[in-house]
KEVEX-929553 format. One record per residue: x, y negated, z of N, C-alpha, C, O, CB in turn; residue number from 1; residue in three letters. Coordinates in steps of 0.001 Angstrom, whole numbers, m for minus. Atoms other than C-alpha are relative to their C-alpha. Glycine has a CB too. Example, Ala and Ser with C-alpha at 12.3 -4.5 7.8 and 13.67 -1.06 7.14 Angstrom:
<<890,1190,0>,<12300,4500,7800>,<900,m1200,0>,<1936,m1181,665>,<m992,m27,1246>,1,"ALA">,
<<m820,1190,m60>,<13670,1060,7140>,<m770,m1090,730>,<m261,m2198,899>,<414,m462,m1415>,2,"SER">,
This chain:
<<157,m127,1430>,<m7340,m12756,7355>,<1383,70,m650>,<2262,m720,m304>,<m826,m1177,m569>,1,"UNK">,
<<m1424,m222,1082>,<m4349,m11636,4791>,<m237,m860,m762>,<m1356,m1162,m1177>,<297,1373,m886>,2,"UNK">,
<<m491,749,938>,<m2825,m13864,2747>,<m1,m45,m1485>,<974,617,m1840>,<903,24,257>,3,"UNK">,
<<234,m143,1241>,<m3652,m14203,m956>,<1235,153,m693>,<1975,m830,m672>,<m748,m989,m454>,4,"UNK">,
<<m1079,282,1078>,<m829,m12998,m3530>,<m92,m463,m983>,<m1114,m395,m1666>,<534,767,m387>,5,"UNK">,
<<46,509,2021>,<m177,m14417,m6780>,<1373,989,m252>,<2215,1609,398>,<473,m2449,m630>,6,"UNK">,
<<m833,m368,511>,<1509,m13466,m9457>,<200,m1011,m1520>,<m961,m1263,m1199>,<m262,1433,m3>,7,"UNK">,
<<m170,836,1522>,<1997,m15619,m12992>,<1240,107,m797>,<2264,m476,m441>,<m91,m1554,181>,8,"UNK">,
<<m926,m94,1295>,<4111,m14766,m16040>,<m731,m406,m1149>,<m1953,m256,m1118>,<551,1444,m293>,9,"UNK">,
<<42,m224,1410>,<3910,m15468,m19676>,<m473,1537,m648>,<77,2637,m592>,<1409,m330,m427>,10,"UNK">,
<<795,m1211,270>,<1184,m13246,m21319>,<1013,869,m1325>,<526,1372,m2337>,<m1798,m555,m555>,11,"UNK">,
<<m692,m1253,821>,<3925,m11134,m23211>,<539,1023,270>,<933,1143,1430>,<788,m208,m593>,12,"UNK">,
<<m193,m1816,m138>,<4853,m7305,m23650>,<777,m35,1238>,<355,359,2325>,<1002,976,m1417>,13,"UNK">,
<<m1291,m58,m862>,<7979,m7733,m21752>,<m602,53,1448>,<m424,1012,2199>,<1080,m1389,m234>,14,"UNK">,
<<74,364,m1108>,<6444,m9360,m18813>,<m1003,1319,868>,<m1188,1424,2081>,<m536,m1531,m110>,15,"UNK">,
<<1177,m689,m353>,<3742,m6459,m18714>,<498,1046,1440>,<m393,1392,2215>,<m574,914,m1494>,16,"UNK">,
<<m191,m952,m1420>,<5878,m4019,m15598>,<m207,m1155,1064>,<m910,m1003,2063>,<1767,874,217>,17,"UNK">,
<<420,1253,m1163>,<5803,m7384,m13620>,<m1180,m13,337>,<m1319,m557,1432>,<163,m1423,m381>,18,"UNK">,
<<1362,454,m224>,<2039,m7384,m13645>,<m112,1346,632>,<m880,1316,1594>,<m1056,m497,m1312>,19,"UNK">,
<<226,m825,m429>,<2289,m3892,m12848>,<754,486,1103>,<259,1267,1916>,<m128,541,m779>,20,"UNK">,
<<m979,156,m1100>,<5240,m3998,m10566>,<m705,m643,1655>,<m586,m66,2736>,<1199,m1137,m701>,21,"UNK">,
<<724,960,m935>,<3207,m6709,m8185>,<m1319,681,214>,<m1536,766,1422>,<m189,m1542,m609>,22,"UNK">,
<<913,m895,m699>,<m43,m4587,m8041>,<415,1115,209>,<m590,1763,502>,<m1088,186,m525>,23,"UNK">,
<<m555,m1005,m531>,<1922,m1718,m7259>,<871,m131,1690>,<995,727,2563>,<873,365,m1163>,24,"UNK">,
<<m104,366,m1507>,<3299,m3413,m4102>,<m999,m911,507>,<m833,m1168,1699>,<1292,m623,314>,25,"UNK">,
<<959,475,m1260>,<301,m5395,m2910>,<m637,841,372>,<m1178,801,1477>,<m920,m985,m132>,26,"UNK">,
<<1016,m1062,m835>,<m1494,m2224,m2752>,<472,766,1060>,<m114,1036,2109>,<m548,1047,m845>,27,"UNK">,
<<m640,m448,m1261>,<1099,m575,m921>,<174,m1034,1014>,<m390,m518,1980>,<1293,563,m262>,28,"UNK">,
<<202,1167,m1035>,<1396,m3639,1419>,<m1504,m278,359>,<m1738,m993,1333>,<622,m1379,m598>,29,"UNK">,
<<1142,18,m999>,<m2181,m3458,2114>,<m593,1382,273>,<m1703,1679,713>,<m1135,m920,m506>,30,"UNK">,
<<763,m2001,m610>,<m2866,426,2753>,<m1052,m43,m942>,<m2144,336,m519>,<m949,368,2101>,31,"UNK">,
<<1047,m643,711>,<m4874,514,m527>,<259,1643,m25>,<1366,2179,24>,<m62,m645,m1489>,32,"UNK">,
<<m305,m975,663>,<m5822,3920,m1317>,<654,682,m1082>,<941,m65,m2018>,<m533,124,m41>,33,"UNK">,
<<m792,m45,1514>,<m4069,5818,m4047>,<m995,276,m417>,<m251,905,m1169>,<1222,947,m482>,34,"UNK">,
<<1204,m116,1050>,<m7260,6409,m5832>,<m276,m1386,m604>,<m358,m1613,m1811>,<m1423,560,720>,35,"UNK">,
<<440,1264,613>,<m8138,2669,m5851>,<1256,m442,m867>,<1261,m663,m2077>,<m447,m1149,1159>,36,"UNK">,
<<m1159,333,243>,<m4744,1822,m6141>,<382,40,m1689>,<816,m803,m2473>,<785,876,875>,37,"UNK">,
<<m336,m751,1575>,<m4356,3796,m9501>,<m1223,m734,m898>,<m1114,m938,m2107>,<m214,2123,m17>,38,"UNK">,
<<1149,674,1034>,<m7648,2106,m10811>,<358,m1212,255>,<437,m1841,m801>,<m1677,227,226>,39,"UNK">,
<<m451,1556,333>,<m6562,m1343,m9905>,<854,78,m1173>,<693,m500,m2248>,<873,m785,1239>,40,"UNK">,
<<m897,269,1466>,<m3651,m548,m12109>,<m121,m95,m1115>,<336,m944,m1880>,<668,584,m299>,41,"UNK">,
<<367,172,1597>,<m5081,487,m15102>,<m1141,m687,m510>,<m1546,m649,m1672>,<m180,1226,m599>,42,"UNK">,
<<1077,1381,337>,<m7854,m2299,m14858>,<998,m1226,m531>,<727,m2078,m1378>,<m964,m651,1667>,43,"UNK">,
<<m736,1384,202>,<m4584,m4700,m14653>,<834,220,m1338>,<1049,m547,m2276>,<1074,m430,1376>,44,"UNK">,
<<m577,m121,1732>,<m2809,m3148,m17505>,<m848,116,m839>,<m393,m36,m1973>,<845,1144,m430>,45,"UNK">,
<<632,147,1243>,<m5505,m2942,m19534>,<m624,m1301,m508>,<m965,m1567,m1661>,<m921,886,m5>,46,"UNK">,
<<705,1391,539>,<m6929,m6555,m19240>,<1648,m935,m418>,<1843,m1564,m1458>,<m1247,m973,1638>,47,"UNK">,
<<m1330,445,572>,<m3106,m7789,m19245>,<194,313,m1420>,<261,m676,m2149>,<1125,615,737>,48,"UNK">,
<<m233,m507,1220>,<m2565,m5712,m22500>,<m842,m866,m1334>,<m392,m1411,m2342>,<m423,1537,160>,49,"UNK">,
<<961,1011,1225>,<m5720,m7433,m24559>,<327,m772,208>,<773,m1246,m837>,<m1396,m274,m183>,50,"UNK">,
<<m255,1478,307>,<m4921,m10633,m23516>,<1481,m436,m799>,<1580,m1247,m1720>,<m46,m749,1468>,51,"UNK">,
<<m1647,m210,1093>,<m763,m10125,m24812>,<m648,m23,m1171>,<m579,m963,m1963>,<1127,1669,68>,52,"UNK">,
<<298,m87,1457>,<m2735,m8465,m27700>,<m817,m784,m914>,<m613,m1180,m2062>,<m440,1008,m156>,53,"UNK">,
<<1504,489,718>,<m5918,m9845,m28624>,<m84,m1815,353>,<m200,m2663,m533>,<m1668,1047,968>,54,"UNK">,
<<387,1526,m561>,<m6302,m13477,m26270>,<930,m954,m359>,<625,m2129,m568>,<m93,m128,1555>,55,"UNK">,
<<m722,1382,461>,<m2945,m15139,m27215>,<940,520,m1530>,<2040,241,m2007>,<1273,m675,1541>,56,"UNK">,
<<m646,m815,1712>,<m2388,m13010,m30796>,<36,m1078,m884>,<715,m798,m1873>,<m1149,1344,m917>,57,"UNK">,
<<110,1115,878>,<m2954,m16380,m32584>,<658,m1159,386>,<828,m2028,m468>,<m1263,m318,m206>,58,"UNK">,
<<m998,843,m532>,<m865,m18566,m30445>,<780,143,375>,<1158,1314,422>,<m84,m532,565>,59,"UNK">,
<<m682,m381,m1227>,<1545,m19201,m28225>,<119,518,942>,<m1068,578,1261>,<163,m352,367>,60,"UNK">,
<<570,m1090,m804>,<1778,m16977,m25450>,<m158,m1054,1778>,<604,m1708,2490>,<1383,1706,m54>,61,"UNK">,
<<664,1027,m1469>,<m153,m18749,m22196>,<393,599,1150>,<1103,1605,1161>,<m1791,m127,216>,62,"UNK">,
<<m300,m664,m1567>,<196,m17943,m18665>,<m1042,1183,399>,<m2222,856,277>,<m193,m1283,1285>,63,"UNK">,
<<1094,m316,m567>,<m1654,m14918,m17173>,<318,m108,1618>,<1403,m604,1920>,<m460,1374,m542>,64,"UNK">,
<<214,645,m1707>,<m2190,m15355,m13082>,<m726,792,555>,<m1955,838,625>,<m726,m1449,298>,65,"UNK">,
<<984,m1603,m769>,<m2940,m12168,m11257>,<74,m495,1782>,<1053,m707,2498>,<1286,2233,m311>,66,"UNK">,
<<m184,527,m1855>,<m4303,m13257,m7303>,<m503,1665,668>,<m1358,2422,208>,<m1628,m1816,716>,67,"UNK">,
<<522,m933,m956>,<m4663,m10519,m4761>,<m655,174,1124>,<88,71,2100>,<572,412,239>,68,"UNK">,
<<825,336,m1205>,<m7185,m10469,m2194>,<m323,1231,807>,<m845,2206,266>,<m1317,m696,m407>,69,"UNK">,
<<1130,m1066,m261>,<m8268,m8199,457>,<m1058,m288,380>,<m801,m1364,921>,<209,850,790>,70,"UNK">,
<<1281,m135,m850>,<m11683,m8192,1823>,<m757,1043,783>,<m1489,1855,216>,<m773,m280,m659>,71,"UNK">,
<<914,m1007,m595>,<m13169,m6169,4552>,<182,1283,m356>,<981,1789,431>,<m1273,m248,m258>,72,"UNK">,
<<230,m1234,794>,<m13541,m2967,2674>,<633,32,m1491>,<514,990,m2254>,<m1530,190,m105>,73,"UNK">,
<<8,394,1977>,<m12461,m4119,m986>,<1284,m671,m126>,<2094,m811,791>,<m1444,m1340,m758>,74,"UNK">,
<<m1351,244,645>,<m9679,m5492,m3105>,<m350,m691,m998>,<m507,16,m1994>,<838,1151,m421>,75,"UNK">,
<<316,787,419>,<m10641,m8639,m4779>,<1388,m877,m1443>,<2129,m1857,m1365>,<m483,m576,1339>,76,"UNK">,
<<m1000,577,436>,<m8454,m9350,m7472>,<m530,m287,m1384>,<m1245,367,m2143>,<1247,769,155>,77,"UNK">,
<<771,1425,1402>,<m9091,m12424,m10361>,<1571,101,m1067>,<2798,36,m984>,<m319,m2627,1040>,78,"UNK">,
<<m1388,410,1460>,<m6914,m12593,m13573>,<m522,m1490,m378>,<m1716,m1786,m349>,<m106,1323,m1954>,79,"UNK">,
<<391,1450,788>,<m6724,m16496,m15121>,<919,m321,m1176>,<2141,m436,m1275>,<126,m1340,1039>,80,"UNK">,
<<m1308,428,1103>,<m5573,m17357,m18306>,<m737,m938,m773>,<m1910,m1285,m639>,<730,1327,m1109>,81,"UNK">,
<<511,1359,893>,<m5876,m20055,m20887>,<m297,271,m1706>,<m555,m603,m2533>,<1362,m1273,100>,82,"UNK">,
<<719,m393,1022>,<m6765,m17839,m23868>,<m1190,m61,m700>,<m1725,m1021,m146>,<38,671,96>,83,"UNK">,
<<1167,711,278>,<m10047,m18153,m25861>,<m860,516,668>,<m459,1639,973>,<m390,m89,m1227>,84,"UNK">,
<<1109,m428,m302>,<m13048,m17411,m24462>,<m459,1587,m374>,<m800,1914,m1511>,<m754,m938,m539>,85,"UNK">,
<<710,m1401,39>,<m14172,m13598,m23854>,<m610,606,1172>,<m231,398,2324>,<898,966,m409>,86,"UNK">,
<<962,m684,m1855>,<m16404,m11787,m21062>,<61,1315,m543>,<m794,1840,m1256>,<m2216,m559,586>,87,"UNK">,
<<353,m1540,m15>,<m15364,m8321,m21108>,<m881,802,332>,<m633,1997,495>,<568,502,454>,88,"UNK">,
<<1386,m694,m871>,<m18899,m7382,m19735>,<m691,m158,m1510>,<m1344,843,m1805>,<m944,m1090,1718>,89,"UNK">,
<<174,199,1413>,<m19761,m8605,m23504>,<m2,1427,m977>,<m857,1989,m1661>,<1190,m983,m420>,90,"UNK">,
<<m1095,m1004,1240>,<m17841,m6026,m25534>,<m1347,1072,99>,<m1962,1281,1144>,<2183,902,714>,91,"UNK">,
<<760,m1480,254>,<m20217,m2933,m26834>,<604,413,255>,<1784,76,153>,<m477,641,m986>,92,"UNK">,
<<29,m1344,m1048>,<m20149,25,m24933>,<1289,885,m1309>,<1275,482,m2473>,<m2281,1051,278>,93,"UNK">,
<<m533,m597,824>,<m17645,2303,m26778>,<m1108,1527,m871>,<m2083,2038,m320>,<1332,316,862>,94,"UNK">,
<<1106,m1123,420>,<m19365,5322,m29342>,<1209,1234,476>,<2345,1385,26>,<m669,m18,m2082>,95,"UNK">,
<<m159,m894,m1107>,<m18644,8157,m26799>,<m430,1598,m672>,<76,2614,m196>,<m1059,m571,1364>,96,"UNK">,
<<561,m1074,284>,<m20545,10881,m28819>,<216,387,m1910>,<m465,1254,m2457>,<m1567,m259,610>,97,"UNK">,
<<m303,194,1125>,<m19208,10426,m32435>,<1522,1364,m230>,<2444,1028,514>,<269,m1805,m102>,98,"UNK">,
<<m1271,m343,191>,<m16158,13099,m33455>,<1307,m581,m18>,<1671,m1174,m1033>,<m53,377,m790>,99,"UNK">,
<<m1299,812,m486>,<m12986,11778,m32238>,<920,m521,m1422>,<1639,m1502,m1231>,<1062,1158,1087>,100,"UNK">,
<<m566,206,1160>,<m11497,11487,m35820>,<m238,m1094,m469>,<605,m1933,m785>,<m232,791,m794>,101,"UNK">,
<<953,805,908>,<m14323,9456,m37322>,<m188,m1306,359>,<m369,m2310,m331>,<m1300,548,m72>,102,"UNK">,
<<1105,1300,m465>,<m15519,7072,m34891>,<1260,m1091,425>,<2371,m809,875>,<m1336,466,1693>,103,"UNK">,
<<m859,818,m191>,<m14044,3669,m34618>,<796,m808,1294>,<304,m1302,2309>,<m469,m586,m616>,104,"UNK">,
<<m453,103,m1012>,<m11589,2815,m32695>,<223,m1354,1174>,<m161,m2473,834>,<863,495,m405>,105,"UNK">,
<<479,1078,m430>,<m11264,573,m29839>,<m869,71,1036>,<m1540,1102,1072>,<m471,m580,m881>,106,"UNK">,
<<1291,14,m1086>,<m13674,m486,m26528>,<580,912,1279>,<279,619,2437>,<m1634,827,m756>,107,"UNK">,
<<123,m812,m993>,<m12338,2397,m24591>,<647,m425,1356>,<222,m119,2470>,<468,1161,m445>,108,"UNK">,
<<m423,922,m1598>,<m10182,302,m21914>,<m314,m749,572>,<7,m1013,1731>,<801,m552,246>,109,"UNK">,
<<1125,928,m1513>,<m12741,m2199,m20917>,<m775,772,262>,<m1252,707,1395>,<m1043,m1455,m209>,110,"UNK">,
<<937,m973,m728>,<m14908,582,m20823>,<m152,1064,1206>,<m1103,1551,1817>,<m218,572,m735>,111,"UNK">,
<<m729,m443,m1362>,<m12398,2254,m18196>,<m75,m952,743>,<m546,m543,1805>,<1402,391,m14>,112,"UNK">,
<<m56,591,m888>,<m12138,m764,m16502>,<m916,m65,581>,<m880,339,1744>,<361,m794,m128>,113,"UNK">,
<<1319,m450,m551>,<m16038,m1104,m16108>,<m178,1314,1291>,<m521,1271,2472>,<m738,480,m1350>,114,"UNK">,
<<56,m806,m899>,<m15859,2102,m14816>,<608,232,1258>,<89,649,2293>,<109,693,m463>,115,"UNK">,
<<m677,361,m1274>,<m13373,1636,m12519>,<m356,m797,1186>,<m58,m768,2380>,<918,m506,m306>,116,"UNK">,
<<220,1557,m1243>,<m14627,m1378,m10784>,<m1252,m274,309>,<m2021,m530,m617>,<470,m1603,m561>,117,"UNK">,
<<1269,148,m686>,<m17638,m1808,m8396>,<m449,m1140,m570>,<m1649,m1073,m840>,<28,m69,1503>,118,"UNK">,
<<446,1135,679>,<m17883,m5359,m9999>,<783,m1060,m511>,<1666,m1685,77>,<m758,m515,685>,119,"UNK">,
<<m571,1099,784>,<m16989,m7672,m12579>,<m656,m1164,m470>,<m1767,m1158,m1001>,<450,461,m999>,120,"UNK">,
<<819,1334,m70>,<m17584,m11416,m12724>,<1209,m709,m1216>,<2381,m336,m1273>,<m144,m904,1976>,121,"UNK">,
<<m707,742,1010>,<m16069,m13572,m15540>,<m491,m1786,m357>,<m1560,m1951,m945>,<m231,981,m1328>,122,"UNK">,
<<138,593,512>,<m16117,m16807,m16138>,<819,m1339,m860>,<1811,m1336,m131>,<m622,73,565>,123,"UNK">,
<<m516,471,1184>,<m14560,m19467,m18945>,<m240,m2161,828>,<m1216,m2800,1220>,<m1294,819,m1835>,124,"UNK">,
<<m52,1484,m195>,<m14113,m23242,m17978>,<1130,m702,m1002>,<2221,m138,m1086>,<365,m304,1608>,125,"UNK">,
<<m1179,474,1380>,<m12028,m25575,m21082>,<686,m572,1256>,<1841,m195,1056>,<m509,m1375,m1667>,126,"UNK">,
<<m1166,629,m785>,<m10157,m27366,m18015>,<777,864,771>,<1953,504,721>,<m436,m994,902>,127,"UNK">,
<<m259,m852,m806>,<m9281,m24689,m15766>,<314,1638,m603>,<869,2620,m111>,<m1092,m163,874>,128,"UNK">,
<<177,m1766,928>,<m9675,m21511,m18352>,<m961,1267,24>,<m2120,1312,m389>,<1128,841,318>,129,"UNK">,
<<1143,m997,m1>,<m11049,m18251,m17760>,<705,776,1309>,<1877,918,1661>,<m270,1018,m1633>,130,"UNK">,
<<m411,m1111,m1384>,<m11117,m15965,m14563>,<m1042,1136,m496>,<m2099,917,m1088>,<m441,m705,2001>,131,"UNK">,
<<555,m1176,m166>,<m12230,m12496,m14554>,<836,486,1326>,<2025,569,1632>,<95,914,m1353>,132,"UNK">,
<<6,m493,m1071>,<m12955,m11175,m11389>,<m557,1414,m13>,<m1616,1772,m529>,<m588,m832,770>,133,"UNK">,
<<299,m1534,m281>,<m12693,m7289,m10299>,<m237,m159,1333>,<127,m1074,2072>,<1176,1151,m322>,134,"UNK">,
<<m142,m558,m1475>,<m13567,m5711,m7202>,<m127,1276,194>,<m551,2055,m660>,<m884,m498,881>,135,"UNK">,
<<m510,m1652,m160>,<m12864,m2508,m5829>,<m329,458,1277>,<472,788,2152>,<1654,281,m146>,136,"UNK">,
<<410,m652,m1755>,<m14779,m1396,m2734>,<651,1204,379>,<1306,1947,m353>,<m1671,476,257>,137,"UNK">,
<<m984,m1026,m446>,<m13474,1004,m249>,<1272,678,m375>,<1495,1857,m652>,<m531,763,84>,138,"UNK">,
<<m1348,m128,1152>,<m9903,536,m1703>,<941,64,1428>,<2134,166,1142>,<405,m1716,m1446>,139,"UNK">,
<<m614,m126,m827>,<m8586,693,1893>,<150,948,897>,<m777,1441,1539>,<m122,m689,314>,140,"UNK">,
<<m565,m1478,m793>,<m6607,3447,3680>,<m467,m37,1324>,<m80,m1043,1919>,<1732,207,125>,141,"UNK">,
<<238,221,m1582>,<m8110,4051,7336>,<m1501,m506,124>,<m2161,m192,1114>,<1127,m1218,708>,142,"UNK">,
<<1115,604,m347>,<m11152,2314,7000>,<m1158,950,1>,<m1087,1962,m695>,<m200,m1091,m828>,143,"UNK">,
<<1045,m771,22>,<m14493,3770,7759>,<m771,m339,m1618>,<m573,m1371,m2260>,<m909,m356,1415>,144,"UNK">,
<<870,538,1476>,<m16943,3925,4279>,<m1483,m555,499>,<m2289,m988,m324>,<m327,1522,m1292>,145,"UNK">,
């Protein structure tokens, strides 16, 4: 079994190539695909990004805590932070069929992430915080499907 990475910075702008720096070499260090590879990323910059923007916009800026896992076939990777309470599985669907001008904006990067990811698990504890969990089947180079 491979070894779990971490990663933990301070949920601000600055820190945001670090989050992307570190899933850019665990994937290459585990023979992810570049297909998955490229969707891990913009699952991690986009949940990194709301939480900078949206999760610690009213406070201080908290820790986020990116772990890397492989499994079998998949690519198990949990964000944790100590922001308020949100379940991106929550959020309305974005309006998809509205003239691009008009319709309000917003939704469309958890709605990529969704799409991106075979499955998302979230959950919120006041002692421990919040984890959202992705996974990313057949994210590995070589393997049979």
């Amino acid at each position: 079994m491979r070894p779990v990475q971490t990663a933990e910075h301070p949920g601000t702008a600055e820190h945001l190539p670090a989050f992307l720096d570190f899933i850019d070499n665990a994937c290459r260090g585990a023979g992810v695909d570049e297909d998955a590879s490229m969707a891990l990323r913009l699952a991690v910059e986009e949940v990194c990004l709301n939480l900078i923007r949206y999760g610690y916009a009213d406070a201080s800026p908290g820790p986020i805590a990116l772990e890397f896992r492989v499994e079998d076939d998949a690519i198990r990777l949990t964000v944790r932070d100590r922001a308020p309470p949100f379940d991106p599985r929550d959020a309305p669907a974005p309006d998809l069929t509205s003239d691009v001008l008009t319709r309000p904006l917003g939704g469309l990067g958890l709605h990529l992430v969704r799409c991106l990811m075979d499955e998302i698990s979230y959950c919120s504890d006041t002692e421990r915080g919040n984890r959202l969990t992705l996974l990313k089947r057949s994210a590995i180079s070589g393997k049979d499907d």
